[in-house]
N, C-alpha and C positions, 0 to 999 in steps of 0.2 A: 217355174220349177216343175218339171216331169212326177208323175205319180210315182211314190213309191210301192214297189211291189216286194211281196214278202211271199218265199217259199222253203220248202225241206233243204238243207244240206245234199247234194251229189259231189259222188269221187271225185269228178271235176274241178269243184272248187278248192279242193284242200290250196295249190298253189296261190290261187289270188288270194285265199281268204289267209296263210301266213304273208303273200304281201301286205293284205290289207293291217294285221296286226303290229307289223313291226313295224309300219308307216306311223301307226296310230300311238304308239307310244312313242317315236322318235322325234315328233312334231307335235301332239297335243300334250306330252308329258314334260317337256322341257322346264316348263315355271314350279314344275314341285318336285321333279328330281334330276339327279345328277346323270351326267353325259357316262358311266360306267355303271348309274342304277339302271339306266333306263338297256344300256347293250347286256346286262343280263338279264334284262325281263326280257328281253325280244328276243333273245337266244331259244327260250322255248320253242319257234318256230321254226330251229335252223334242221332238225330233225323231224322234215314234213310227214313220213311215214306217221311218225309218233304224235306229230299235231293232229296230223288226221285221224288217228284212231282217238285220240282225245276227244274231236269234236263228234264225230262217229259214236261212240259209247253215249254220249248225251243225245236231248233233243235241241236241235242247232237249227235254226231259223237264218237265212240269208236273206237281207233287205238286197232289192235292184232298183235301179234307175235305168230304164229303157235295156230291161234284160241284163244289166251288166253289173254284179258283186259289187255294194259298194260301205257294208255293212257287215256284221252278223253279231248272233247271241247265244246262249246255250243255258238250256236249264240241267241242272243237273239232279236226276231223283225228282221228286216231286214239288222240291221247296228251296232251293238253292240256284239264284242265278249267277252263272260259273264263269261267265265269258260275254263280253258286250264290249265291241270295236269297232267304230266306223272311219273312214279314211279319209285323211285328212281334209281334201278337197272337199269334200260333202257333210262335213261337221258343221251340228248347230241350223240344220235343215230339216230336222222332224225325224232324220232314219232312226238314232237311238231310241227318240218316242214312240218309232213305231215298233219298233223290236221289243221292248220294253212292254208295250201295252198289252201286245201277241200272248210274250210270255208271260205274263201275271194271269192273263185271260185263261191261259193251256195247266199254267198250275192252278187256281182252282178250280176247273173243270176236272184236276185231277183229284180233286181233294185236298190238296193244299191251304191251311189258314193265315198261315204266314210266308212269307218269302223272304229269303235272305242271300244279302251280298258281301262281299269283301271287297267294295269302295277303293277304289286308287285316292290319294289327295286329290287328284284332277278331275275325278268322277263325283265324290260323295257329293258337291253343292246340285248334281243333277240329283243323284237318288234324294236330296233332301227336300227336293223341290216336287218328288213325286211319291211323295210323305212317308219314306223310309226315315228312320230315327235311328243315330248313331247307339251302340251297344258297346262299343270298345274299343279303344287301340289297338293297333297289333303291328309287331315289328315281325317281318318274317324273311331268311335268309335264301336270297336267288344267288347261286355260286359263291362268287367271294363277296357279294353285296350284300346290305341289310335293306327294305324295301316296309316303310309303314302303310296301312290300310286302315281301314274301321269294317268292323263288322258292323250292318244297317239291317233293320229289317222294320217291315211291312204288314202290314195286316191286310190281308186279301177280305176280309169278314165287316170292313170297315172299321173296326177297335182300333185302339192300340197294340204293338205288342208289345209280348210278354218281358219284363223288367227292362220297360222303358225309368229313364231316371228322369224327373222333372226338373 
């Protein structure tokens, strides 16, 4: 397996990186949501302008493999990681751990004590695995779809966070 390497977001990438997204949920999201959940979650990237100023507005980290997009994440603000998709082909190979460790590393170097996610079902057993703790259900509507998540968060300080439920 090639090093992974991890840089800033360029204009460049907005294309690969909405292929990479709508890869990533049309093949790794299949066993927890439905074939019209999943086409309106990836819909988000059918207006690339808008995905790109998306990822543009945040700090967006791109994982490579021999120079070439095969990842990315976005923290949004100081405490909120907003966006984590690797593609298919290279799933369960270190890139989300490595994007992951980037951006917990970048938020609290910014001051950040906790970090928080909005978990796909297909995501939260990683974030649980990298001692995020579910906070809540949440059903939330993408076009004519309803789409469940957990909010998870993390203690960058090593604690627990705040109204963990035992």
């Amino acid at each position: 397996m090639p090093a992974i390497g991890l840089r800033p977001l360029l204009p460049d990438d907005i294309p690969v990186l909405a292929a990479i997204f709508v890869a990533s949920i049309d093949e790794l999201t299949e066993d927890d949501y439905s074939e019209t959940q999943r086409e309106a979650w990836a819909g988000a990237a059918e207006d690339e302008a808008a995905f790109g100023r998306r990822l543009a507005g945040e700090l967006t980290l791109v994982a490579t493999i021999q120079s070439s997009p095969v990842g990315f994440a976005s923290l949004k603000g100081t405490d909120v990681l907003d966006m984590l998709y690797v593609h298919p082909g290279f799933a369960r190979l270190g890139v989300a751990t490595a994007l992951c460790d980037a951006l917990e590393k970048l938020a609290a170097a910014r001051g950040a004590n906790l970090l928080t996610v909005e978990a796909s079902d297909t995501a939260e057993p990683f974030f649980a695995r990298r001692g995020y703790t579910g906070q809540r259900r949440n059903t939330v509507t993408v076009g004519d779809e309803w789409l469940t998540n957990t909010t998870m968060k993390k203690s960058l300080g090593g604690g627990e966070p705040a109204g963990h439920a035992s």
